[in-house]
C-alpha positions as CSV (number, residue, x, y, z in Angstrom):
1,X,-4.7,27.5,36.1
2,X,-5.4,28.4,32.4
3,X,-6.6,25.5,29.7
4,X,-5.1,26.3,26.5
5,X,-6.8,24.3,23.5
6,X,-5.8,23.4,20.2
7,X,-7.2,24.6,17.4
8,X,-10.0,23.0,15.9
9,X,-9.5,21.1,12.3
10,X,-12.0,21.0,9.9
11,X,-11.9,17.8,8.5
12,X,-13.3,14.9,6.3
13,X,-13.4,11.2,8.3
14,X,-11.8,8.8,5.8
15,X,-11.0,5.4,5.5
16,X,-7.6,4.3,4.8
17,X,-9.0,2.3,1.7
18,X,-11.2,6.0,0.5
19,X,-7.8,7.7,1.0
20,X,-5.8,5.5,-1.2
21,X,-8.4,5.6,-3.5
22,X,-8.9,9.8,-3.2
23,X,-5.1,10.1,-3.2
24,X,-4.4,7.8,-5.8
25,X,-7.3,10.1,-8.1
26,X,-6.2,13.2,-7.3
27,X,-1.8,12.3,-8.1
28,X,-3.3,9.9,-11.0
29,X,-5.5,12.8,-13.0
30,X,-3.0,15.8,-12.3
31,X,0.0,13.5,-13.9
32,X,-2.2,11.9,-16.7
33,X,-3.2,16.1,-16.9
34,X,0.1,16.9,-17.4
35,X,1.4,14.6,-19.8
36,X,-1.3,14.3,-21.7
37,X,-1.5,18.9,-22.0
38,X,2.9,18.3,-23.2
39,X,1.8,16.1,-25.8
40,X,-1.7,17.6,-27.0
41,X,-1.5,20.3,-29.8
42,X,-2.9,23.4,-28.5
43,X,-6.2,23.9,-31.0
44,X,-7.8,20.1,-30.5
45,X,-11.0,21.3,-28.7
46,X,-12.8,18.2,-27.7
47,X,-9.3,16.9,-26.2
48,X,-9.0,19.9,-24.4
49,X,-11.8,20.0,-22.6
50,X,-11.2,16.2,-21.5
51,X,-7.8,16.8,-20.1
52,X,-9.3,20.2,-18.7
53,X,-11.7,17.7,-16.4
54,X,-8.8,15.7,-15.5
55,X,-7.3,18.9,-14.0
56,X,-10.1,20.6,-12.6
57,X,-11.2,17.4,-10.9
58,X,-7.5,16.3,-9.8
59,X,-7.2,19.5,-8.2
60,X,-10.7,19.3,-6.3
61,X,-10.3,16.1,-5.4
62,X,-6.4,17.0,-4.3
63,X,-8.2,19.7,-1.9
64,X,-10.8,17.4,-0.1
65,X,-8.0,14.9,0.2
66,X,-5.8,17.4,2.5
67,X,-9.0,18.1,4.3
68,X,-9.7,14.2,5.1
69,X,-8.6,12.3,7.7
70,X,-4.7,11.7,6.4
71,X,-4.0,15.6,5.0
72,X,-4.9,16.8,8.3
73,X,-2.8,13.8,10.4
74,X,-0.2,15.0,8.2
75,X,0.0,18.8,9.0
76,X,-1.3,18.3,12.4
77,X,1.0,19.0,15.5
78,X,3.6,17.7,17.1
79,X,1.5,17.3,20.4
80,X,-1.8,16.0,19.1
81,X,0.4,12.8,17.4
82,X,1.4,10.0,19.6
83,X,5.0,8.3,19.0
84,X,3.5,6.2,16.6
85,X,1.5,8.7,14.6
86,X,4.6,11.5,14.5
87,X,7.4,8.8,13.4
88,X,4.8,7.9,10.4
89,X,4.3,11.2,10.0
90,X,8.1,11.9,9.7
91,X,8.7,8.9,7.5
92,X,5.6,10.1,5.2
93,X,7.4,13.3,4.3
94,X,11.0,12.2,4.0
95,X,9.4,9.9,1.4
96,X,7.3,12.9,0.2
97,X,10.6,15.0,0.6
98,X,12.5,12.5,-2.2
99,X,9.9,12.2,-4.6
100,X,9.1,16.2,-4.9
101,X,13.2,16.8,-5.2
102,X,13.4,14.0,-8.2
103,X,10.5,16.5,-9.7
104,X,12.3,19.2,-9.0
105,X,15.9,17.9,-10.8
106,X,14.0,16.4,-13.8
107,X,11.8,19.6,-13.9
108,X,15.1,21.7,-13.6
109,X,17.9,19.9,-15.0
110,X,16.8,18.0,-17.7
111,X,15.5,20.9,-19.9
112,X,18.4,22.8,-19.1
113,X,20.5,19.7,-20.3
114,X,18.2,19.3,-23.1
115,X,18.5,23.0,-24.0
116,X,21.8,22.9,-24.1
117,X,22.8,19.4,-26.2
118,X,20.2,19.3,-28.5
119,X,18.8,22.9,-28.6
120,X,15.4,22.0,-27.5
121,X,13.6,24.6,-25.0
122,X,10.5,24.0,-23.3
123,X,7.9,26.9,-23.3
124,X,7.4,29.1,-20.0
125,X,3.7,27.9,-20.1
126,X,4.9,24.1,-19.7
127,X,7.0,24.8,-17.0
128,X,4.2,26.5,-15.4
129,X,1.8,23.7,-15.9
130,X,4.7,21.6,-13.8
131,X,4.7,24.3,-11.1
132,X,1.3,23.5,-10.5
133,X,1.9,19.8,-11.0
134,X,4.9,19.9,-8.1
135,X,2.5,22.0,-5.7
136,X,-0.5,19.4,-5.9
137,X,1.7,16.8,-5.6
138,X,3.4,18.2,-2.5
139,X,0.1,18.8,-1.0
140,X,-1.2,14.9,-1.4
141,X,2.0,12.8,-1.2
142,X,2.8,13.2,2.6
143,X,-1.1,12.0,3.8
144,X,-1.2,9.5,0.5
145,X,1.7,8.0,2.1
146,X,0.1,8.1,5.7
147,X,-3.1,6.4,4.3
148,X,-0.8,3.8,2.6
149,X,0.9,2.8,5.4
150,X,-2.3,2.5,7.5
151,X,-3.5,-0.8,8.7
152,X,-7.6,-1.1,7.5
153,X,-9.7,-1.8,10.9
154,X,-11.6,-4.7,10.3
């Protein structure tokens, strides 16, 4: 009879209280990154290099979150998750699921509405920036959700 094993996850043990608080960072600084590089006029250097930081350590901090404990619950496999563990799971990314398509019709249909009443286009290098702002988000929303939802052992 042949054992067949999982693969192995590299992964970072977290707390559900360090995972809120990781999650919460990483979705906090890439948003406050966004909004902050829409409204900022492009030649402000000191500014720039703040809201740089925000991005650069959002995007870390997004990283190390979907290595912890949460990420990797998230994107494990159907048969190393109890009942329990794969109907969180599932709820986690229908919520995930709904908040990523509400960026996807504000980030598609409002500037085309926009664009077309008013006559106000957004540049190719914002909707780039918002790319990258639905693709972090995507990556820490299903285990953020996960760590939320998890009871603190005390």
């Amino acid at each position: 009879m042949t054992r067949t094993e999982t693969g192995r996850f590299i992964r970072i043990n977290q707390s559900p209280r360090a995972a809120r608080i990781m999650g919460g960072y990483a979705l906090i600084a890439m948003h406050g990154w966004f909004f902050a590089k829409l409204g900022l006029p492009s030649a402000d250097g000191s500014a720039e290099v703040i809201v740089g930081l925000a991005a650069l350590t959002g995007m870390i901090t997004s990283i190390l979150f979907f290595l912890g404990t949460y990420g990797v619950m998230a994107n494990a496999p159907d048969a190393m998750l109890d009942e329990r563990e794969l109907a969180d799971r599932n709820r986690a990314y229908f919520s995930a699921f709904k908040y990523i398509v509400g960026m996807g019709i504000l980030g598609g249909v409002i500037p085309e509405f926009l664009a077309k009443a008013i006559g106000f286009e957004l540049s190719v290098g914002v909707l780039k920036n918002y790319i990258f702002l639905i693709f972090t988000t995507a990556l820490v929303l299903p285990g953020f959700f996960l760590a939320w939802s998890a009871r603190e052992d005390t």
